[in-house]
C-alpha positions in Angstrom: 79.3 244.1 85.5 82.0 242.2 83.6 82.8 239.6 85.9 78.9 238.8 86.3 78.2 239.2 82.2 81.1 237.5 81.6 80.6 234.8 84.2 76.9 234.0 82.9 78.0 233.7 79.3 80.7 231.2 79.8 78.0 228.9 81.4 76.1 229.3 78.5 78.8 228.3 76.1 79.4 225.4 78.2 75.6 224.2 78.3 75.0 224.6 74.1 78.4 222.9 73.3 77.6 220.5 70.8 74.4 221.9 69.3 74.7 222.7 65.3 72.6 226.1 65.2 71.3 228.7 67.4 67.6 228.4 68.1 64.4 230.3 69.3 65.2 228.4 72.4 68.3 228.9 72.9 68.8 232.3 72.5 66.1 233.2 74.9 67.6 231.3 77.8 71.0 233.2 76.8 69.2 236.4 76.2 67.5 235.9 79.8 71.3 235.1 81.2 72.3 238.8 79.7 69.3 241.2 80.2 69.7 240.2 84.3 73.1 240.6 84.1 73.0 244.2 82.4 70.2 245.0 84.7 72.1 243.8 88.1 74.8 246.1 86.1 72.5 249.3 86.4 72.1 249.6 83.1 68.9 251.6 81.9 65.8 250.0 81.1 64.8 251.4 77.9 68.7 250.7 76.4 68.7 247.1 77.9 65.1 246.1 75.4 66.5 247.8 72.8 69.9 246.0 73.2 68.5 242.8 73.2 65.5 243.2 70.8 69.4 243.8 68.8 70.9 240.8 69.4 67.9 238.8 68.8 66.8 239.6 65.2 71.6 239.2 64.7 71.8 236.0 66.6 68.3 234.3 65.3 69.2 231.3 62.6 73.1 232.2 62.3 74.9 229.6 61.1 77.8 228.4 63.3 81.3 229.3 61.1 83.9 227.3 61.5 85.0 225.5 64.7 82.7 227.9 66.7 79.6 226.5 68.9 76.2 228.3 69.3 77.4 229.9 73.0 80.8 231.5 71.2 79.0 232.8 68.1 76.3 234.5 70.6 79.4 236.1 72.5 80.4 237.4 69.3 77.1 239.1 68.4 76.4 240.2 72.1 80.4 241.2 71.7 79.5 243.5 68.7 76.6 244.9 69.7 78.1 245.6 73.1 80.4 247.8 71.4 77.8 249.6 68.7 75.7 250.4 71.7 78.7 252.7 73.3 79.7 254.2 69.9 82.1 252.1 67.3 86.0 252.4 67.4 87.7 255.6 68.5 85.8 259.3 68.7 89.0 262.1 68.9 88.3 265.6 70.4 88.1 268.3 67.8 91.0 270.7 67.8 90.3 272.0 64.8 89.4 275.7 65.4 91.3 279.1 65.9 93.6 278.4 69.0 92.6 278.7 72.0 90.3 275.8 71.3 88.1 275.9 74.4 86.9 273.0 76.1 84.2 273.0 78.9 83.6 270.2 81.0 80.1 270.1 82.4 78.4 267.2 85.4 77.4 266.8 88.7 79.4 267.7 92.0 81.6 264.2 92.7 81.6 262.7 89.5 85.2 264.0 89.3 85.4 267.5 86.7 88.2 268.9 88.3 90.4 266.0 88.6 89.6 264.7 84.8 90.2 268.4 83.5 94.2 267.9 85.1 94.2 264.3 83.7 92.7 265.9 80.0 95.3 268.7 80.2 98.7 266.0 81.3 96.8 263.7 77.8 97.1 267.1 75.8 100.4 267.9 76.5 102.2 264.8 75.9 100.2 262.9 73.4 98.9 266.1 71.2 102.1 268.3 72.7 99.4 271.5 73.2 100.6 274.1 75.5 97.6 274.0 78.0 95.8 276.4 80.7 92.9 275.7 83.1 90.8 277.7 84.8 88.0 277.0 87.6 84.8 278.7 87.4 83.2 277.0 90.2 83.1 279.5 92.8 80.6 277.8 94.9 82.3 274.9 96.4 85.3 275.3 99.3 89.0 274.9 97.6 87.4 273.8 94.1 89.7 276.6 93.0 92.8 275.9 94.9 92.0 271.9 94.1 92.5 272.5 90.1 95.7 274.9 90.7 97.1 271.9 92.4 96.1 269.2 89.9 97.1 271.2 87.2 100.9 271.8 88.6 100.8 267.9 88.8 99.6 267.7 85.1 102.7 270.0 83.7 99.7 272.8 82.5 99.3 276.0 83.3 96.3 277.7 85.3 94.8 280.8 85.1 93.5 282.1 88.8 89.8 283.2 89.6 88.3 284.2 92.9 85.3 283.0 94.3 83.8 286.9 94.6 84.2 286.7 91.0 81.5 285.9 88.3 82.0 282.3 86.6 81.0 284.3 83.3 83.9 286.6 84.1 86.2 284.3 84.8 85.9 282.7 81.9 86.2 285.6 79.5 88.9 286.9 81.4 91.0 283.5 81.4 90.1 283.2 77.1 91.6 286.9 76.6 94.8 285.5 78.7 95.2 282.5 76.2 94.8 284.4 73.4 97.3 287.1 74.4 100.2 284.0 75.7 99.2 281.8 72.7 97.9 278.5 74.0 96.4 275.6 72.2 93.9 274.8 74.7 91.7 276.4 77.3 89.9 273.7 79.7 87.4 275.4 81.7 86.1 273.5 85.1 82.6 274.5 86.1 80.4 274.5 88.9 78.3 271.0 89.7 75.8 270.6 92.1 74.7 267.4 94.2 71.7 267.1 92.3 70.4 269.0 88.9 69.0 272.3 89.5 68.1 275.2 87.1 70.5 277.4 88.3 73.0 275.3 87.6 72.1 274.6 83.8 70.9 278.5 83.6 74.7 279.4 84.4 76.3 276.7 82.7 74.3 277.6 79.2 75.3 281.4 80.1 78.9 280.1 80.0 78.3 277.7 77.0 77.1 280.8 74.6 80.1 283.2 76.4 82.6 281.0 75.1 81.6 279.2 72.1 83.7 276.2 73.2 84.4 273.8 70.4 84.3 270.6 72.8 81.7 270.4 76.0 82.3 267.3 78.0 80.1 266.0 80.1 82.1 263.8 82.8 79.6 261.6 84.9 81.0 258.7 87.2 80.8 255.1 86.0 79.4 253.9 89.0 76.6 256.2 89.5 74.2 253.5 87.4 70.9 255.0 87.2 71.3 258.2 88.4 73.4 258.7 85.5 71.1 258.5 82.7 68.8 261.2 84.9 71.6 263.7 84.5 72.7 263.0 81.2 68.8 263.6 80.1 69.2 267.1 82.0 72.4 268.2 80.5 71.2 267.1 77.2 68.0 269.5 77.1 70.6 272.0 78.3 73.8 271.8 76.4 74.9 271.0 73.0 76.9 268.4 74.4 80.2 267.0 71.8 81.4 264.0 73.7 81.4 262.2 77.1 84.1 261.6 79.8 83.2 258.5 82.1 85.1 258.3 85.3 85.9 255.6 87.9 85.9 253.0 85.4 87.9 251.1 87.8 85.1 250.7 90.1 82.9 247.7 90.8 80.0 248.9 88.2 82.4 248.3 85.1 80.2 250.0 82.2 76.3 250.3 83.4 76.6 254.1 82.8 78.7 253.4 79.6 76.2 251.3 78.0 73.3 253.5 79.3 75.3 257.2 79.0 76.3 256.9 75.0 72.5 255.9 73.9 70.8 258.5 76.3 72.7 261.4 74.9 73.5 260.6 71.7 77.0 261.9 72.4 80.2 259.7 71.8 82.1 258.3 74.7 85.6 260.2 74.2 87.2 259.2 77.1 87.1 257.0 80.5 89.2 257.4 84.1 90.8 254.2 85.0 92.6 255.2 88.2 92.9 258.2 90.4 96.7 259.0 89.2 97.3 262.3 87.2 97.7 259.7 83.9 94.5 257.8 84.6 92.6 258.6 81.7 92.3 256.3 78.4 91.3 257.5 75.3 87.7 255.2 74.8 87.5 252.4 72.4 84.2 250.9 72.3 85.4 247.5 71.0 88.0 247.4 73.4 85.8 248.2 76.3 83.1 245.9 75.4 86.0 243.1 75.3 87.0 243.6 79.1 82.6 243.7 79.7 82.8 240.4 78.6 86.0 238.9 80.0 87.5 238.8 76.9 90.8 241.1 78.7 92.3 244.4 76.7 95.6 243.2 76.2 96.0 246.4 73.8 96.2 248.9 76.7 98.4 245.9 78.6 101.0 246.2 76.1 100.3 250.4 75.8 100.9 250.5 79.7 104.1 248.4 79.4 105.2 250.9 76.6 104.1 253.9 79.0 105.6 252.5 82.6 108.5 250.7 81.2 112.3 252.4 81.2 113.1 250.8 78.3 116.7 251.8 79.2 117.0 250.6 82.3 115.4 247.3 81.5 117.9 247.1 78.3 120.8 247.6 80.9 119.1 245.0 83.4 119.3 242.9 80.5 123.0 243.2 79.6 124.1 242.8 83.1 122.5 239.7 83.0 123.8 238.5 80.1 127.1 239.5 80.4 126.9 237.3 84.5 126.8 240.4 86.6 125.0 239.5 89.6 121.4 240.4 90.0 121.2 242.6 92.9 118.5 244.2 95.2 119.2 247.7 93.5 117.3 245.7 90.4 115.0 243.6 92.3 113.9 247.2 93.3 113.7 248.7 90.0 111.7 246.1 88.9 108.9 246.5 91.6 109.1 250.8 91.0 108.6 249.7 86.9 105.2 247.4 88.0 103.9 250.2 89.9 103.9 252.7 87.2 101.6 250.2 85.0 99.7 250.7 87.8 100.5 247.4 89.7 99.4 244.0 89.8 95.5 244.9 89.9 95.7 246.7 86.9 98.0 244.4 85.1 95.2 241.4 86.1 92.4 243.9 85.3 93.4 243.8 81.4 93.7 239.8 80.7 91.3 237.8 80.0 88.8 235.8 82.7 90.4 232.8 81.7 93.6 233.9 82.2 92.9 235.2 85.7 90.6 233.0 86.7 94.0 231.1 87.8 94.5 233.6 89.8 91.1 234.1 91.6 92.8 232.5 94.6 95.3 234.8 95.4 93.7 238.4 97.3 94.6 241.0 94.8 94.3 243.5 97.7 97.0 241.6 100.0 99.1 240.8 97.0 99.5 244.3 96.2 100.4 245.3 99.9 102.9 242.1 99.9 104.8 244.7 97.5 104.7 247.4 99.0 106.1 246.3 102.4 108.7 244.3 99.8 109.9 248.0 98.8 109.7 249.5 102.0 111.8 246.4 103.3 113.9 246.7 100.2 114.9 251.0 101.3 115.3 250.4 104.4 119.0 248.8 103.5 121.9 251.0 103.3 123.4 250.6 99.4 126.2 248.6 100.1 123.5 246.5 101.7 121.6 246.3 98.4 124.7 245.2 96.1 125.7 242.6 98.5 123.0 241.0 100.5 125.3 238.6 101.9 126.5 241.0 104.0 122.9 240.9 105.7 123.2 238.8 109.3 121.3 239.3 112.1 121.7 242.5 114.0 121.0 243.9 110.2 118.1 242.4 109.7 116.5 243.5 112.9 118.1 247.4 111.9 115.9 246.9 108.5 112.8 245.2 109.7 112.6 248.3 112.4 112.7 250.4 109.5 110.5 249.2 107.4 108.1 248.6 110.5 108.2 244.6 109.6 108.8 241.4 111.6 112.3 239.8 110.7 110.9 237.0 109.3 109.6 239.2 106.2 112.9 240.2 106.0 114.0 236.6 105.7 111.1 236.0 103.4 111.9 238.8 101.0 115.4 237.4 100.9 114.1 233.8 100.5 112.0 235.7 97.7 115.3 237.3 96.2 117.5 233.8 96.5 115.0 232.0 94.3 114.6 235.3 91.3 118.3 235.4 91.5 118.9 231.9 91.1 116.1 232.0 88.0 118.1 235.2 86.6 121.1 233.5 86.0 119.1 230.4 84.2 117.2 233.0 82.0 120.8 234.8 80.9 119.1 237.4 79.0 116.0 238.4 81.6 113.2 239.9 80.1 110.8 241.9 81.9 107.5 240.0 81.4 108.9 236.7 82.7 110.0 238.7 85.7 106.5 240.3 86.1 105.2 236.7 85.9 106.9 235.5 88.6 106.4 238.9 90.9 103.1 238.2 90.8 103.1 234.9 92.2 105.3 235.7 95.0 102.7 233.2 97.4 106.1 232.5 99.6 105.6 236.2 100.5 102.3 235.7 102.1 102.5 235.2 105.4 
């Protein structure tokens, strides 16, 4: 959705540069460009009218301000009204009750419950320092029980056990009287889904609802379900209270159908959104951030917040005073640098967050091959002994061939990593001082790589 909204738009600018106001005219051949593009995105009929009946009656007669031309100020309403149809700015989950504050996350079978209630509990525990337990009341489907035990150990929480003989009512009750007796913040109870809605499933899942009394119910659908999403979020309306919204797979080709579709169907703010599979995948949801990736504008906000989060800032401070003071850059730190990109996720991601123009640049390079390029550069990269890593001159044939066997590579790529190394060791010294984001810069154009 946002390279194809995005992609539309900047056509548009290009073809009304020059014109003084925005017309009648005009706006309906833009408005045409956006309502195809949100409906190619999935997004649900009745939202899309109502979106654009929106941006109409804004857009109609404004005056261009400034240097802007017609196409930019339309981006601006379409960028505003983009983010008031998915909730403005920031909605927090409500704590604010008699611990344990319970938390029930409700949806369909595969739209990811178990794996977002880990990811909610790891977000609880280190930016609202709760102490956290988990429970699984689904005793329907195979291993959904032993599946949240093992996400949860990953997330740093705690998890209460149930038994599929057991009674999802019971469960519960039996897991709130644990966390009240061993004082925990939080209980995040995983329920059943089904395939497709069915009234057993919302009979039980109410049953649950009026057991506990949670103070948040979260209803976790998958981004790139499209349609089928506003179906279910209709359903789980009519049966639940619902507080906010947790959109998953975000990362996926659909990029917001459900988002745009989700927030006006139930009424219920978007709280938060998956962005990758890892165990720390999970954003809190800005609206006016999110509707500035829709439309290529980039979210260099959570760039610089996954920096923060994947950087060691003292190793990099370190990497920076061994530069600085003419140590020699070795493969030890060449390797450090590729493990730091990784935790932001890797180049994908990185890319993911700037703007089209910005990686437009890029569009020639496969993101795919690029990010496979460095993993076989850190495979290559262990494979040496670490007297081979401090001093790679020490690296002549019969080595070589020991590490590319290793690493399962072609000596060449062990020649073209060192090529690779030569030429970032070579820049080091210029730069006397390093800094991270100029090294990232020229990781990811590491073309001589590619074979």
């Amino acid at each position: 959705m946002a390279s194809t909204l995005s992609d539309r738009l900047s056509r548009l600018v290009k073809t009304m540069r020059g014109q003084a106001r925005i017309t009648d005219t005009n706006v309906q051949d833009m408005l045409r460009e956006v309502r195809m593009a949100l409906l190619e995105a999935d997004v649900a009929l009745p939202v899309v009218r109502d979106f654009i009946a929106r941006v109409k009656e804004k857009a109609l007669g404004t005056e261009v301000v400034g240097s802007l031309n017609p196409g930019q100020a339309l981006v601006g309403v379409v960028h505003k009204e983009l983010a008031a149809t998915m909730g403005a700015g920031v909605a927090d989950l409500n704590l604010a009750t008699q611990p344990p504050a319970v938390i029930l996350m409700a949806g369909l079978q595969g739209a990811g419950k178990t794996t977002t209630t880990a990811k909610l509990a790891k977000h609880l525990i280190e930016r609202r320092k709760k102490k956290v337990l988990t429970v699984s009341a689904d005793v329907y489907r195979p291993a959904a029980i032993e599946q949240l035990k093992t996400v949860t150990r990953q997330a740093g929480a705690e998890w209460f056990p149930s038994d599929p003989s057991q009674k999802p009512r019971d469960i519960a009750l039996a897991a709130l009287d644990h966390a009240k007796r061993h004082y925990f913040d939080v209980l995040l109870v995983d329920t059943a889904g089904r395939l497709a809605i069915d009234e057993a499933l919302m009979a039980e899942i109410r049953d649950l609802h009026a057991a506990l009394g949670p103070i948040e119910t979260l209803f976790v659908v998958d981004a790139m379900q499209g349609q089928d999403a506003v179906n279910t979020a209709k359903a789980f309306k009519e049966a639940l209270p619902l507080t906010g919204i947790v959109l998953t797979k975000l990362d996926g080709d659909s990029r917001g159908g459900a988002a745009l579709s989700v927030r006006q169907i139930t009424g219920a703010p978007i709280k938060f959104a998956g962005v990758s599979e890892k165990i720390d995948g999970l954003e809190v949801f800005d609206a006016e951030r999110h509707a500035g990736r829709v439309l290529g504008m980039g979210d260099i906000v959570a760039l610089v917040e996954e920096v923060q989060k994947g950087v060691d800032l003292e190793s990099a401070q370190k990497l920076a005073n061994k530069v600085k003071s003419g140590e020699v850059f070795d493969l030890d730190d060449f390797l450090m640098q590729i493990s730091q990109m990784k935790k932001m996720g890797g180049l994908s991601s990185l890319m993911d967050k700037l703007p089209s123009q910005m990686t437009a640049k890029a569009g020639a390079v496969d993101m795919d091959r690029a990010e496979r390029d460095v993993r076989r550069m850190e495979g290559i990269i262990r494979s040496m002994t670490p007297l081979e890593r401090r001093k790679p001159d020490l690296l002549k044939a019969s080595r070589k061939r020991r590490i590319a066997a290793g690493a399962g590579v072609h000596v060449q790529e062990v020649n073209r990593l060192l090529n690779q190394f030569d030429q970032m060791q070579g820049m080091m010294k210029k730069m006397k001082g390093g800094g991270l984001m100029k090294m990232m810069k020229r990781m990811g154009g590491m073309k001589g790589l590619m074979p």
